[in-house]
C-alpha positions as CSV (number, residue, x, y, z in Angstrom):
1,X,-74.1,-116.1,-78.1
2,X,-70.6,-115.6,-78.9
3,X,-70.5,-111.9,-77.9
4,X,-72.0,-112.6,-74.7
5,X,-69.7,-115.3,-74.2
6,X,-66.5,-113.4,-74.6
7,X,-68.0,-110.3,-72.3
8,X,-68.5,-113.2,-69.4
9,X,-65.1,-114.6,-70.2
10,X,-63.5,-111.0,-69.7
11,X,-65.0,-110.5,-66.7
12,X,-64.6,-113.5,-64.9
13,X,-60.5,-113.7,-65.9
14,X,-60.3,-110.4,-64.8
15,X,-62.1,-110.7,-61.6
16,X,-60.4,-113.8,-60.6
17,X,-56.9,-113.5,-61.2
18,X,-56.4,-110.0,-62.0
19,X,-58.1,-108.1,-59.6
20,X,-56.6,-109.8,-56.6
21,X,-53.3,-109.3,-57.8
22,X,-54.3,-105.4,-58.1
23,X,-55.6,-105.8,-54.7
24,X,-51.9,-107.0,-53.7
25,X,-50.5,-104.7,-56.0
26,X,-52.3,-101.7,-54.1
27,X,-51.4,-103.0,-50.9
28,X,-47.8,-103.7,-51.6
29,X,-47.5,-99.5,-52.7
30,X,-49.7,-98.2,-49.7
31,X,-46.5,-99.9,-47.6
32,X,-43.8,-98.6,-49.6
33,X,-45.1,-95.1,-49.1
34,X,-45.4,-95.6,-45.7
35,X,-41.9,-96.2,-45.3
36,X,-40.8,-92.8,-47.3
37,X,-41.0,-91.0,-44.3
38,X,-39.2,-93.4,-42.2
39,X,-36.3,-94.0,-44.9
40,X,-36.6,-90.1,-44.7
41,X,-35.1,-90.0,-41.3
42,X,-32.9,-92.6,-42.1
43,X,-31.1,-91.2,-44.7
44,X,-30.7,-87.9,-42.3
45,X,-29.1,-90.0,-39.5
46,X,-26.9,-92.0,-42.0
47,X,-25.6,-88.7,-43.9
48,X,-24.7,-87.6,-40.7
49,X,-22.8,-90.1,-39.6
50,X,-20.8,-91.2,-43.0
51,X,-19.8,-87.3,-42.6
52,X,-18.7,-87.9,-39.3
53,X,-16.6,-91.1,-40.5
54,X,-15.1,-89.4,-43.8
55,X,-13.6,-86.6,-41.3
56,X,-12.0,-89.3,-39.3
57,X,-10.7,-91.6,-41.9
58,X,-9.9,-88.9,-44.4
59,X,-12.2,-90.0,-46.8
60,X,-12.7,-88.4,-50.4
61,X,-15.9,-86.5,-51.4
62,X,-16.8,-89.5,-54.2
63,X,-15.7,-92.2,-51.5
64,X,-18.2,-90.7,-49.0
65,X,-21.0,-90.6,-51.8
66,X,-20.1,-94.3,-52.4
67,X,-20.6,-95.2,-48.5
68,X,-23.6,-93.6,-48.0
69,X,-25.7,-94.8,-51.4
70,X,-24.3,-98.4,-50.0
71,X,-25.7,-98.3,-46.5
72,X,-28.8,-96.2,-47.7
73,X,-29.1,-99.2,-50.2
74,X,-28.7,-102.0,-47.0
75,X,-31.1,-99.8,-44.9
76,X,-34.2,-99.8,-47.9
77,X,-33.3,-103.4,-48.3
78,X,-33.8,-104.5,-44.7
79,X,-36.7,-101.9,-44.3
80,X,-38.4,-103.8,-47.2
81,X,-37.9,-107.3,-45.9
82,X,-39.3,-106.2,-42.2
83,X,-42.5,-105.2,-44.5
84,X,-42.6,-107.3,-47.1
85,X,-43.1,-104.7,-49.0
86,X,-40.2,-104.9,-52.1
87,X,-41.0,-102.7,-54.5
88,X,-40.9,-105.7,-57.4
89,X,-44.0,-107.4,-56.1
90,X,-45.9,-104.4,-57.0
91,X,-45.1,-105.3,-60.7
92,X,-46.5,-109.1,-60.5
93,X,-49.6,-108.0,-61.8
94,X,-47.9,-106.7,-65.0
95,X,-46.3,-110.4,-65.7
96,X,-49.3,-111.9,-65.7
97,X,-51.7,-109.5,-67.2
98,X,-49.8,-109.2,-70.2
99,X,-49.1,-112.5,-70.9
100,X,-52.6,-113.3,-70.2
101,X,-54.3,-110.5,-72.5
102,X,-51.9,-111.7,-75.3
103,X,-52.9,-115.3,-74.7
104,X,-56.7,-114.4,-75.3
105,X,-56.1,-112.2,-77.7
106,X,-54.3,-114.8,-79.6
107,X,-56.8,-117.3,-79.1
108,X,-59.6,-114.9,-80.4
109,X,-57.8,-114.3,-83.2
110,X,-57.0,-117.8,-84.1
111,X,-61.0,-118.7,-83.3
112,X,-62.0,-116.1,-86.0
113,X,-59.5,-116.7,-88.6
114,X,-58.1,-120.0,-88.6
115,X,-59.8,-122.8,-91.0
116,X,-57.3,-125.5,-90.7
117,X,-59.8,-128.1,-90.2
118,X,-63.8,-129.0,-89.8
119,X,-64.1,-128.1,-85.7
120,X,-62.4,-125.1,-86.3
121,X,-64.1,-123.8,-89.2
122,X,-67.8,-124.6,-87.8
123,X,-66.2,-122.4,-84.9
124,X,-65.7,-119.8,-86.9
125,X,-69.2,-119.9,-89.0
126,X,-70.6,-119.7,-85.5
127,X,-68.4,-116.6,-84.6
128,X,-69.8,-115.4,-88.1
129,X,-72.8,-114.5,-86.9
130,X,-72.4,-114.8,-82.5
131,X,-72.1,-110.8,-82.9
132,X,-74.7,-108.0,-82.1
133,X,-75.8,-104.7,-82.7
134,X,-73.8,-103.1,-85.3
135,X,-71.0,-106.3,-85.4
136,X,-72.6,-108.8,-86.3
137,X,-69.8,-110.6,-87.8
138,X,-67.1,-111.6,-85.0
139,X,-64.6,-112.4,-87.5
140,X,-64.7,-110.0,-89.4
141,X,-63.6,-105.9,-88.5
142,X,-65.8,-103.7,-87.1
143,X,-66.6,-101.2,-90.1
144,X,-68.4,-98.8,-88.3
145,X,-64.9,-98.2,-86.3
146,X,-67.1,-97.6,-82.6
147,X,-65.7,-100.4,-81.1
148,X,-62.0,-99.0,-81.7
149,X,-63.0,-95.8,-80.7
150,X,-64.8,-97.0,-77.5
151,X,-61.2,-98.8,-76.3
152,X,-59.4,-96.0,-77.3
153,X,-61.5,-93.1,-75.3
154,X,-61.7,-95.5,-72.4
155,X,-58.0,-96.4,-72.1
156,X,-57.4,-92.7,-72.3
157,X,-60.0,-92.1,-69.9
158,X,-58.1,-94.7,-67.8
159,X,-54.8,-92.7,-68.4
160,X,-56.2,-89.1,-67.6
161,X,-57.4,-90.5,-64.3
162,X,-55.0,-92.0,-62.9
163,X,-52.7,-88.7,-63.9
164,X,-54.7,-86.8,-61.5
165,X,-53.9,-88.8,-58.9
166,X,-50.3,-87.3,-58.9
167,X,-49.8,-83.5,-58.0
168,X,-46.4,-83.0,-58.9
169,X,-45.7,-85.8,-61.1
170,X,-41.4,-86.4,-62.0
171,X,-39.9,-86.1,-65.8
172,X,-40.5,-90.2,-65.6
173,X,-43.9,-90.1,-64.6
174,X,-45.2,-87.5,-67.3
175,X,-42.9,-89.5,-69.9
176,X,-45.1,-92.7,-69.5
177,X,-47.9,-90.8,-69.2
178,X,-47.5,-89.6,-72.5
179,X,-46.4,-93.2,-73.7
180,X,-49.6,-94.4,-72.5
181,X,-51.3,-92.0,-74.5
182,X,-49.8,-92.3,-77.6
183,X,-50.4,-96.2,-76.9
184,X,-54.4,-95.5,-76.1
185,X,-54.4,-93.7,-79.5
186,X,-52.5,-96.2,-81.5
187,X,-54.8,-99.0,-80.2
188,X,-57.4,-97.1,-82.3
189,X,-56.4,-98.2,-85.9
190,X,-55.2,-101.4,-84.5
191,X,-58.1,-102.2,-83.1
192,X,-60.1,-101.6,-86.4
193,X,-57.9,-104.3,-88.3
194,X,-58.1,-106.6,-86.4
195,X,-61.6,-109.3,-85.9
196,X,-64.9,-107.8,-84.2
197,X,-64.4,-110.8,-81.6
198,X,-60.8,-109.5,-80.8
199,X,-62.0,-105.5,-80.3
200,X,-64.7,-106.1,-77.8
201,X,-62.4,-108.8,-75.5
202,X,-60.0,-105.6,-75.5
203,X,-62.4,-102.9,-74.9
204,X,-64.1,-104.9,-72.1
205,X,-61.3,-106.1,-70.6
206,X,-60.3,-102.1,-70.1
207,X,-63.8,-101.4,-69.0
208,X,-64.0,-104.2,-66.5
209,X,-60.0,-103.0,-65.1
210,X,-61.5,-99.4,-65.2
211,X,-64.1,-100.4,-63.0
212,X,-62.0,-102.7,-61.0
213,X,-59.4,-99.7,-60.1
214,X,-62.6,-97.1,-58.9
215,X,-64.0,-99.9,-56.9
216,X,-60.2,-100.4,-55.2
217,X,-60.4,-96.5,-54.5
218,X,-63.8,-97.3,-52.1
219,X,-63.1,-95.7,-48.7
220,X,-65.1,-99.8,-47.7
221,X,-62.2,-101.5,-49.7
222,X,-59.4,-99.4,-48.3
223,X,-61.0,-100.0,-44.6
224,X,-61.1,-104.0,-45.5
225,X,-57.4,-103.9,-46.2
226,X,-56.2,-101.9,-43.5
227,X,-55.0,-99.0,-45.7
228,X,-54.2,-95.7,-44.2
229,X,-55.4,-93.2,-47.1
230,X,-55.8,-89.4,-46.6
231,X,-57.8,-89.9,-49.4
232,X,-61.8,-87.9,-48.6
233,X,-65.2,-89.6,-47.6
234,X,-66.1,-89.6,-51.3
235,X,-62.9,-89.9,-53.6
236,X,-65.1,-90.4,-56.7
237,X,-66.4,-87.0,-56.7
238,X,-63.4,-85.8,-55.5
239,X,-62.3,-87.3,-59.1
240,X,-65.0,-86.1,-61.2
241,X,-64.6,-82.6,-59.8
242,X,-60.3,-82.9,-60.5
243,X,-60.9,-83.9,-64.2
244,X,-63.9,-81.4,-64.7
245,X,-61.5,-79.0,-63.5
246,X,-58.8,-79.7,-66.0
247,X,-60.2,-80.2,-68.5
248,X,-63.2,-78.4,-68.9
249,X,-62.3,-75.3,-66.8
């Protein structure tokens, strides 16, 4: 059945291109946080020494600030290219995540609505009744709105997790946080306009990356990949008890 068949889909795109590129993505992080303490100590030495040169060439306050954010910038670089580590690979898995959800969400859409000629609309009488449970009709909404409120308490679920994860969090961070929220919420009424067929590719696809990112947090996993993580012998109670604890406390 069509439902089925979408749920399979999801999981099998997801599992085989995106969760190795979260794999990468994890790994590519754990090194650049690795190297924080190093360019830590860095930085000291290098501060030191464009001090020591802007005494003996006579050099101006914003000229010293200038020489030091260069060579601090030369030093990352090189640190980054001895890891392979750069900071932009991290973000792979965004460019092809994206364009791959909008690609299947398209096609969804196009399968559910679209009756520009015979194939296409037997497709779409097929999809007319490939649902289950209470949306049966894949084409059509879902009236009862569960669906869209499923993706939109499990993206912020998603959201509120991962926020625990940082214990003093920067101005940046807690502004896309928020983004992210408002996003999660938005998705809601979107979500309720749009076909049945569309709604449950987008709330399993966030199940299946929900499950995906807990099973990358395995103290096994993190062993596999050579990942040094202070992170406890059971980080899945550890956040259960964090979220209880905000939110419930």
């Amino acid at each position: 059945p069509w439902w089925l068949a979408i749920i399979v889909a999801t999981l099998s795109v997801r599992t085989l291109i995106t969760l190795p590129l979260a794999t990468y993505q994890m790994v590519i992080i754990a090194k650049v946080e690795a190297l924080q303490a190093e360019i830590s100590e860095l930085a000291k030495r290098l501060r030191y020494e464009v001090s020591f040169r802007a005494k003996e060439r006579g050099w101006t306050e914003k000229q010293s600030r200038f020489q030091f954010k260069k060579n601090l910038r030369r030093i990352v670089s090189q640190l980054y290219i001895r890891d392979n580590c750069h900071p932009f690979k991290a973000s792979l898995l965004i460019w092809v995540q994206l364009p791959l959800w909008i690609s299947l969400s398209l096609a969804l859409r196009n399968l559910s609505l679209d009756q520009s000629d015979s194939k296409q609309f037997v497709l779409q009488t097929d999809m007319a009744s490939g649902g289950a449970l209470w949306f049966p009709d894949l084409t059509s909404p879902d009236s009862t709105w569960i669906l869209p409120i499923c993706l939109g308490l499990t993206n912020l679920l998603i959201v509120e997790v991962f926020s625990l994860q940082r214990v003093s969090p920067s101005r940046f961070q807690r502004i896309v946080t928020n983004s992210v929220r408002a996003v999660s919420v938005l998705m809601i009424p979107i979500a309720a306009t749009v076909p049945s067929s569309m709604a449950l590719y987008w709330l399993t696809s966030s199940l299946v990356g929900f499950g995906h990112n807990l099973i990358l947090r395995s103290p096994a996993i993190l062993k596999i990949l050579k990942l040094q993580t202070v992170q406890s012998e059971s980080p899945y109670r550890d956040i259960l008890s964090a979220f209880i604890s905000k939110y419930f406390k």
